[in-house]
Backbone as a chain_set.jsonl record, in Angstrom:
{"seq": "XXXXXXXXXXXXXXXXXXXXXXXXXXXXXXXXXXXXXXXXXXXXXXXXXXXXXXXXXXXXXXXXXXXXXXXXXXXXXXXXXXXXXXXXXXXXXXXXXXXXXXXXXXXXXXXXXXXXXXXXXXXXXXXXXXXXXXXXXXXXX", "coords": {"N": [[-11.657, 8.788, 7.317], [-9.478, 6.776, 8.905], [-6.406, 5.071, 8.851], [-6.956, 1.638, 10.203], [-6.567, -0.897, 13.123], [-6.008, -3.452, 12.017], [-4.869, -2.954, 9.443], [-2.457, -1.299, 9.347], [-0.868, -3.793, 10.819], [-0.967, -5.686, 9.029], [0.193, -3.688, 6.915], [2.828, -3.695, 8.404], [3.298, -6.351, 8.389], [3.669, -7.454, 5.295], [5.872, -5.22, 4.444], [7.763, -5.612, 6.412], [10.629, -5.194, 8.493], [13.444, -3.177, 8.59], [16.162, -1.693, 9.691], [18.314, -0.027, 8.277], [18.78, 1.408, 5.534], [17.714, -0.454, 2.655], [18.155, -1.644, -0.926], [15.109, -1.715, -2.662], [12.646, -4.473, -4.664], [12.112, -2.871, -6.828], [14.607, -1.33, -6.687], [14.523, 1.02, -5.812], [15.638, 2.714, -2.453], [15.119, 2.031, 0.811], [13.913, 2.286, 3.729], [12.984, 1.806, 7.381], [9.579, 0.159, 7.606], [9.11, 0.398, 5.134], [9.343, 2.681, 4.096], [10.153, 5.226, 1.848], [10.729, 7.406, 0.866], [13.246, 10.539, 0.674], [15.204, 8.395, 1.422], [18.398, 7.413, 1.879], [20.682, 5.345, 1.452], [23.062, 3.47, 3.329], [22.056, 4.558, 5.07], [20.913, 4.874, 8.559], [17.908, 4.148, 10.931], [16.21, 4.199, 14.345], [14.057, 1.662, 15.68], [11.454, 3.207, 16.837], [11.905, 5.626, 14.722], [11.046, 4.046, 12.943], [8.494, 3.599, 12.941], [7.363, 6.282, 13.323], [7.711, 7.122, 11.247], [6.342, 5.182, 9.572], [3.547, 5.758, 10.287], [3.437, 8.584, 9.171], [3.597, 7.9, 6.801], [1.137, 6.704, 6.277], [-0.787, 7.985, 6.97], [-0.403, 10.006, 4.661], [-0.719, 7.956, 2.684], [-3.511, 7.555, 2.96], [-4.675, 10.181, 2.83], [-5.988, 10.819, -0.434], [-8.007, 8.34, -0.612], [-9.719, 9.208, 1.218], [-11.046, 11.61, -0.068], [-12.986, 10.443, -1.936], [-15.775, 9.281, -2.312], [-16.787, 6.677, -3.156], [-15.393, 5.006, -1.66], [-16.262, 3.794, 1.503], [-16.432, 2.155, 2.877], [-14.638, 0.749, 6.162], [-12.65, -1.402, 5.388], [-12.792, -0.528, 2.78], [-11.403, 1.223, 2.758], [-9.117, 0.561, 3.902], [-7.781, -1.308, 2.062], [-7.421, 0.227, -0.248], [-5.365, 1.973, 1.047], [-3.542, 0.329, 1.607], [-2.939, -0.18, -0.675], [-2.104, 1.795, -2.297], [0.173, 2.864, -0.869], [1.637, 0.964, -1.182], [2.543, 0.965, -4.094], [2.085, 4.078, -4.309], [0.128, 7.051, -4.991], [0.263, 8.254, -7.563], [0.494, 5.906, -9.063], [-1.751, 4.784, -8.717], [-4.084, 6.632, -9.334], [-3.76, 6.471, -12.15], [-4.472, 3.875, -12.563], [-6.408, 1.005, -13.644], [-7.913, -0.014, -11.446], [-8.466, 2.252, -10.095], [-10.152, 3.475, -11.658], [-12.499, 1.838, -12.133], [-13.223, 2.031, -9.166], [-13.938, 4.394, -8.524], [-16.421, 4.621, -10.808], [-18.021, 2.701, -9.485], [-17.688, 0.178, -10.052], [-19.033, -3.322, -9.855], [-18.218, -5.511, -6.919], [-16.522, -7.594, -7.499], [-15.227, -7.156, -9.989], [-13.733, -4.929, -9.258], [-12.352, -6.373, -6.692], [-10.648, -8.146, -8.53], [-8.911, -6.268, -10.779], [-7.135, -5.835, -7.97], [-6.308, -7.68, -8.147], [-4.342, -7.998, -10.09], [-1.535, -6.483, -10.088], [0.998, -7.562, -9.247], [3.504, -7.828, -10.454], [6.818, -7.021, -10.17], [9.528, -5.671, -12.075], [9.293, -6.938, -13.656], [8.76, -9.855, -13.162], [6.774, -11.959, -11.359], [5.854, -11.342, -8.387], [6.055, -13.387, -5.376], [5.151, -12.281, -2.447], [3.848, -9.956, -3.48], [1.517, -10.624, -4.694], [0.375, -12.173, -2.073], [-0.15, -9.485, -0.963], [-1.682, -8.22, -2.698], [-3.997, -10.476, -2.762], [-5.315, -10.277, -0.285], [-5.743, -7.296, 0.103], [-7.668, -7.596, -2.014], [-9.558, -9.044, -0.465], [-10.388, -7.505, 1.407], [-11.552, -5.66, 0.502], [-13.898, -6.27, 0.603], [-14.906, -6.345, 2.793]], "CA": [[-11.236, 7.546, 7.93], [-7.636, 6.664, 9.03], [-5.646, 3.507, 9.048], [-7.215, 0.396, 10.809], [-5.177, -1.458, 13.339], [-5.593, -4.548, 11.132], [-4.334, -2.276, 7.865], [-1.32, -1.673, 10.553], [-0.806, -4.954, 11.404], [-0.886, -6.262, 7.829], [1.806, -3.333, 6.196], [4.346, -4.539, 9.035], [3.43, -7.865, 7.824], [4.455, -7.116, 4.46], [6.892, -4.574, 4.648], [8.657, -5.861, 6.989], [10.944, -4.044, 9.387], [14.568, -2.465, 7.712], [16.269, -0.294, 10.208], [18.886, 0.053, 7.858], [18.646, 1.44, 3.794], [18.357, -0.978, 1.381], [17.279, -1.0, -2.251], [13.587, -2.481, -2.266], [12.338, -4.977, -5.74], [12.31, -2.131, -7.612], [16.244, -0.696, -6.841], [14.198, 2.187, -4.722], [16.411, 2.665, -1.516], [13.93, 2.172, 1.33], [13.828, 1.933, 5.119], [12.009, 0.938, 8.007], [8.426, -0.552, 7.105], [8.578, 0.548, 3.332], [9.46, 4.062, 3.662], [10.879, 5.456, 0.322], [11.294, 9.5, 0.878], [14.389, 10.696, 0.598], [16.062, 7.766, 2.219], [19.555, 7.376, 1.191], [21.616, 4.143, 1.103], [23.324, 3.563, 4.265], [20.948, 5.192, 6.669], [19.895, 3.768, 9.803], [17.067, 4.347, 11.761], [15.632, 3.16, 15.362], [12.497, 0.901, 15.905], [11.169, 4.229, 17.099], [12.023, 6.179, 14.101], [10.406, 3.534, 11.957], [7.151, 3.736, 13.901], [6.954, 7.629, 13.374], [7.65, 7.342, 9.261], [5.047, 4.842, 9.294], [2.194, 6.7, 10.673], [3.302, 9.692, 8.51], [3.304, 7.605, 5.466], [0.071, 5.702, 6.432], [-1.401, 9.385, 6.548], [-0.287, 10.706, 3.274], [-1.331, 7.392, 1.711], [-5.235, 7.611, 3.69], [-5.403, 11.903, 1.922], [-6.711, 10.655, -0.978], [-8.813, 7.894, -0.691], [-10.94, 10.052, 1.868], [-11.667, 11.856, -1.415], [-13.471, 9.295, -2.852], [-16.977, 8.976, -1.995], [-16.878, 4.949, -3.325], [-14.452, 4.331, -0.169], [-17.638, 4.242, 2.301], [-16.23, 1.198, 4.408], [-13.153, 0.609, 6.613], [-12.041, -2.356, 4.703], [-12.368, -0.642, 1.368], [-10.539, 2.091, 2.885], [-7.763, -0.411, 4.101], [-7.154, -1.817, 0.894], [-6.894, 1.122, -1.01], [-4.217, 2.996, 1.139], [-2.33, -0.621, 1.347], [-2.414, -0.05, -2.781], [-1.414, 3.224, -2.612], [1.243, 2.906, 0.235], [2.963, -0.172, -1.642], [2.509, 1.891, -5.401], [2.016, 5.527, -4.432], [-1.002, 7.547, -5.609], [0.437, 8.464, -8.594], [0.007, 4.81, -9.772], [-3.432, 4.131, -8.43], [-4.734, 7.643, -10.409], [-3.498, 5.974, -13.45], [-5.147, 2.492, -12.768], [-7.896, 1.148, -13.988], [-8.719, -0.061, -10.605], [-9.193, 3.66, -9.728], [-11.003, 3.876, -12.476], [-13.519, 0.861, -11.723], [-13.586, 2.192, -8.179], [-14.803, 5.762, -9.107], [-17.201, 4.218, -11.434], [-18.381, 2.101, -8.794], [-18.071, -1.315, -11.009], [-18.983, -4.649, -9.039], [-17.222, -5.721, -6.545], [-15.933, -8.881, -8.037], [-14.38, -6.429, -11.187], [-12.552, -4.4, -8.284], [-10.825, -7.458, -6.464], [-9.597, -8.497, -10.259], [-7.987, -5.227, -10.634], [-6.074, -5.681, -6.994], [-5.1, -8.828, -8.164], [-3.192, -7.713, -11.101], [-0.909, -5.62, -9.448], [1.778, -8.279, -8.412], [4.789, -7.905, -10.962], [7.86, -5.822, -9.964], [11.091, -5.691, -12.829], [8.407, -7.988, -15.129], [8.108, -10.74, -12.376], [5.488, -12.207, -10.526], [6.817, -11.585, -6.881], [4.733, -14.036, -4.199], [4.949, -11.189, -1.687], [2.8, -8.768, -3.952], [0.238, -11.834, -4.703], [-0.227, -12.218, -1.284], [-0.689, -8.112, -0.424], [-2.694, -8.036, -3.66], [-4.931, -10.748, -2.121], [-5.37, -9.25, 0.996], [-6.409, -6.403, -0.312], [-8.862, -7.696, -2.851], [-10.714, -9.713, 0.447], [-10.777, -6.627, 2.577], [-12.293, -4.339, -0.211], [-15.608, -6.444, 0.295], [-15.431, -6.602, 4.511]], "C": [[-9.736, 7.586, 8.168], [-7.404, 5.137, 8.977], [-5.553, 2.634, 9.978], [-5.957, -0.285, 11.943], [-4.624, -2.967, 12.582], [-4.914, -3.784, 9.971], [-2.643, -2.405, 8.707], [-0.489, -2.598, 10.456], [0.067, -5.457, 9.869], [0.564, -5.109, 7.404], [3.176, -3.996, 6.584], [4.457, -5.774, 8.209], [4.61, -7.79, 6.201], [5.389, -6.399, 4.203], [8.061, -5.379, 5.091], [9.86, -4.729, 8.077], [12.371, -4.127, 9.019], [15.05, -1.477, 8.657], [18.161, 0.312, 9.413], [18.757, 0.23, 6.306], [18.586, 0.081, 3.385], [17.487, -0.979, 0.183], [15.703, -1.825, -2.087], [13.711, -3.183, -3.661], [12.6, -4.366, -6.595], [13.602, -1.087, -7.787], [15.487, 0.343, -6.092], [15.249, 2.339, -3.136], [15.1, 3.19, -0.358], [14.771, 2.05, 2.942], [12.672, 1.455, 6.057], [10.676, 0.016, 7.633], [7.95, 0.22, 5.731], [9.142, 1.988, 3.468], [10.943, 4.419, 2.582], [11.469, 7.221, 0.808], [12.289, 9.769, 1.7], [15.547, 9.91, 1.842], [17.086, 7.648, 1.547], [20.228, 6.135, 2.126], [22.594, 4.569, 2.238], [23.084, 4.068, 5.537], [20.602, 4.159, 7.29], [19.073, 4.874, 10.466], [16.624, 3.922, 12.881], [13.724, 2.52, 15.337], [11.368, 2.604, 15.763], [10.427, 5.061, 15.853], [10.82, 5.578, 12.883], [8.972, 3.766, 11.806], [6.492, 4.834, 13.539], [6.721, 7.82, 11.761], [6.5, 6.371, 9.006], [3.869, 5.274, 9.145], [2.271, 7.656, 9.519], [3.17, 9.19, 7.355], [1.696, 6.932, 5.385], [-1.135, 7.096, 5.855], [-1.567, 10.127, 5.279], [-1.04, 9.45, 2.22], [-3.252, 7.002, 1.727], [-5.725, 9.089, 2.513], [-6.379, 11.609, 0.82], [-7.701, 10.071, -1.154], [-10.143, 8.235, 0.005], [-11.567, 11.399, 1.065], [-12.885, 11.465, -1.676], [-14.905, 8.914, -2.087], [-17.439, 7.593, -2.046], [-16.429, 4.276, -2.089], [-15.294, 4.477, 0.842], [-17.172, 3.159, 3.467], [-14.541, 1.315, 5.071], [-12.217, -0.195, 5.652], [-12.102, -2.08, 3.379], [-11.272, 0.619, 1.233], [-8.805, 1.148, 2.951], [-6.829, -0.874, 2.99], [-6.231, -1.018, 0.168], [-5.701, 1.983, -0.404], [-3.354, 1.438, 1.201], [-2.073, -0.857, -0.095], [-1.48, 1.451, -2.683], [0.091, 3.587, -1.712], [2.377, 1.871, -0.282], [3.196, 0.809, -3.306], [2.828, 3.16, -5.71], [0.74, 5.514, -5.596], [-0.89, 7.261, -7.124], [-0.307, 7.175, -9.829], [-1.72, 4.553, -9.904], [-4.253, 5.375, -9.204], [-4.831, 7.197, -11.812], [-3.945, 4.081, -13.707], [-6.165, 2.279, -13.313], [-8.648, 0.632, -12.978], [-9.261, 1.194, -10.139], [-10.087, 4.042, -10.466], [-12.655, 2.842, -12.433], [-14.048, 1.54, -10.124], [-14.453, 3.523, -7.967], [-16.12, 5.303, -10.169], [-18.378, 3.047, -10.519], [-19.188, 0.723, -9.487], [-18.241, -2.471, -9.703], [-17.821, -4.937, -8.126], [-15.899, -6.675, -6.884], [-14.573, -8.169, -9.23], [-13.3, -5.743, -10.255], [-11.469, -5.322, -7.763], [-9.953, -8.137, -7.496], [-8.607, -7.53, -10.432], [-6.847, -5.268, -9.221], [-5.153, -6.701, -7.363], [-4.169, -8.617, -9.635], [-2.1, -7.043, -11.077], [0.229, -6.377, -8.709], [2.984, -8.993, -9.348], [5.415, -6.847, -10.38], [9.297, -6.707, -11.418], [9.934, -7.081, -13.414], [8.259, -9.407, -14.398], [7.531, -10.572, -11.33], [6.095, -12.233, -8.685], [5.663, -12.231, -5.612], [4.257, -12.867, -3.278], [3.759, -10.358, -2.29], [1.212, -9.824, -4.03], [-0.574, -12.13, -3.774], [-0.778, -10.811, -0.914], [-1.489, -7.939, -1.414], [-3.705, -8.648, -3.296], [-5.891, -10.353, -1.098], [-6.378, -8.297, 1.109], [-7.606, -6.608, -0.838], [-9.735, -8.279, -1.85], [-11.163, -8.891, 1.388], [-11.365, -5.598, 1.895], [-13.362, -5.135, 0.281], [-16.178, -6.615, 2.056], [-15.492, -5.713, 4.695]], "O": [[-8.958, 8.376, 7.634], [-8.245, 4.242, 9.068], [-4.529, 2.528, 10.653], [-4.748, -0.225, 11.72], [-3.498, -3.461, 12.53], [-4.076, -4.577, 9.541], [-1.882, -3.371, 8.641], [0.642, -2.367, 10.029], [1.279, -5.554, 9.677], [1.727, -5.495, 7.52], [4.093, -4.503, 5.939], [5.417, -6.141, 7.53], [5.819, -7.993, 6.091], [6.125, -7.032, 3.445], [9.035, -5.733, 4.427], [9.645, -3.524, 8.213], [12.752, -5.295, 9.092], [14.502, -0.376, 8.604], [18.987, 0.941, 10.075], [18.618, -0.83, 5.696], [19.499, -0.629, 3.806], [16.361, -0.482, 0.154], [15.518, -2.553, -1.112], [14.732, -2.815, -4.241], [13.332, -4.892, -7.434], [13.698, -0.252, -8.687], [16.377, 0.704, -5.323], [15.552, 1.149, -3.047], [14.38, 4.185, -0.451], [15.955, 1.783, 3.144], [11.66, 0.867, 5.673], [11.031, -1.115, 7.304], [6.813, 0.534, 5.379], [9.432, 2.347, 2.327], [12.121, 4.062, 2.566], [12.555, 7.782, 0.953], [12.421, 9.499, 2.894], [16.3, 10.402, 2.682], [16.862, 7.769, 0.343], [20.214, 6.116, 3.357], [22.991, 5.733, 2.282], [23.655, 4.032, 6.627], [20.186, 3.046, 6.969], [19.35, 6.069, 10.568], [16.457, 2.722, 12.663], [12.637, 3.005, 15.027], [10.725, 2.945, 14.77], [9.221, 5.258, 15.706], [10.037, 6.236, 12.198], [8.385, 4.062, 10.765], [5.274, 4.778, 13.37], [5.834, 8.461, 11.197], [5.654, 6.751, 8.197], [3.197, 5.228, 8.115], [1.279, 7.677, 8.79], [2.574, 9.936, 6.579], [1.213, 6.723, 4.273], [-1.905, 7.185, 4.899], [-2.577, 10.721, 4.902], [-1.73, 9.741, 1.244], [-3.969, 6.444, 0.896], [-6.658, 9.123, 1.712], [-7.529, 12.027, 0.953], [-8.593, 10.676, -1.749], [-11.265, 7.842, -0.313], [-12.453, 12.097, 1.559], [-13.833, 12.248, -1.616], [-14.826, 8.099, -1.167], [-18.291, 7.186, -1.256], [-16.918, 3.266, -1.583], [-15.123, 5.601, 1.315], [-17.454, 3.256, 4.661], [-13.558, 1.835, 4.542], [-11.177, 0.284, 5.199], [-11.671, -2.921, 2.591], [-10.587, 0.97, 0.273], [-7.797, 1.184, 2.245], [-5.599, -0.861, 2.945], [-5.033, -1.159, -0.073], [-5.047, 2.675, -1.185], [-2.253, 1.57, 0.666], [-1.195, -1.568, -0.583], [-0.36, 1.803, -3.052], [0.883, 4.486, -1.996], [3.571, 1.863, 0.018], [4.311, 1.318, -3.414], [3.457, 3.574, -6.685], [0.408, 4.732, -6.486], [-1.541, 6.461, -7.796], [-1.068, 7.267, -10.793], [-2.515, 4.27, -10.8], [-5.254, 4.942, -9.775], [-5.779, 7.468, -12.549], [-3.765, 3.344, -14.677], [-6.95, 3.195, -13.557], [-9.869, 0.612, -13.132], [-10.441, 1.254, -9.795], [-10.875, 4.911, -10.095], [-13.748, 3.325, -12.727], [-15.261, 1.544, -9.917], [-15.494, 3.583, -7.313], [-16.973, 6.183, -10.049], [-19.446, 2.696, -11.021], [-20.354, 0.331, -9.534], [-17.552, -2.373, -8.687], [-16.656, -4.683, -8.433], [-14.708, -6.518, -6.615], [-13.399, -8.533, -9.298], [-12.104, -5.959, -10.449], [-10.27, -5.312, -8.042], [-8.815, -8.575, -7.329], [-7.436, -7.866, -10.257], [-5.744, -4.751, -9.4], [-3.943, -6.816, -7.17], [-3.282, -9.421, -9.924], [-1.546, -6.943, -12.171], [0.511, -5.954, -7.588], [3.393, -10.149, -9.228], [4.798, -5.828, -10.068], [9.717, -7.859, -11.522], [10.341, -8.242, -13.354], [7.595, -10.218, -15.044], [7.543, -9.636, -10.531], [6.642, -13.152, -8.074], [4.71, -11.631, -5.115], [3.082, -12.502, -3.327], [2.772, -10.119, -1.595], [0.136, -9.629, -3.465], [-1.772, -12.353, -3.945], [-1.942, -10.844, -0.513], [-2.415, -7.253, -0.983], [-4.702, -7.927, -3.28], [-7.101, -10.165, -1.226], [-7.41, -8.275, 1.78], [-8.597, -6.029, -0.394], [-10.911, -8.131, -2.183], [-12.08, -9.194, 2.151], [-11.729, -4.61, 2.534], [-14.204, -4.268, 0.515], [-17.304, -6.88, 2.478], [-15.837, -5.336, 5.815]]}, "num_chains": 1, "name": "protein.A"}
């Protein structure tokens, strides 16, 4: 599978568009629509540029979940690379939603797990609440 134009739609949403470094919630130094790798603090980028790191990050965060034999729909695909694209893999290997989702627990137990996922620096940030929602309503479409 690849990345929906609603999945799309929605990162911009959240993301947001940065054509200029700055640190993200977590002090990360980010650019255009979320991109983290090896951006450095005072970089700019064009619309363009942003556009192209998107896709390539949208891609790297799709690799794994097309793994995953549980990921059988679009919308549970969607979710999971908009977890893994705001987190990185790393995190979601070490979840216990990955671990409910490989186990193929209820759906109801899965959207619980998305929704817990919406502190940064030990607070509750609305932004994540809402992409945590999101997520948890498009694992079941």
């Amino acid at each position: 599978m690849k990345a929906s134009n609603q999945l799309i739609v929605k990162i911009k949403e959240f993301e947001g568009l940065r054509l200029r470094a700055y640190r993200d919630s977590g002090g990360k130094p980010t650019i255009g629509y979320g991109h983290t790798l090896g951006v450095k603090m005072g970089q700019r980028i064009t619309e363009r540029q942003a556009e192209e790191m998107l896709e390539q990050d949208l891609w790297v965060a799709g690799r794994f979940p097309n793994t995953m034999k549980a990921i059988d729909t679009q919308g549970k695909y969607d979710a999971v690379v908009s977890f893994i694209f705001n987190l990185g893999v790393g995190n979601f290997k070490r979840s216990t939603l990955y671990r409910r989702i490989l186990h193929h627990a209820p759906d109801r137990l899965i959207q619980a797990e998305f929704r817990r996922w919406v502190h940064s620096g030990g607070k509750v940030l609305p932004g994540l609440v809402k992409r945590r929602e999101w997520e948890a309503r498009r694992w079941v479409e």
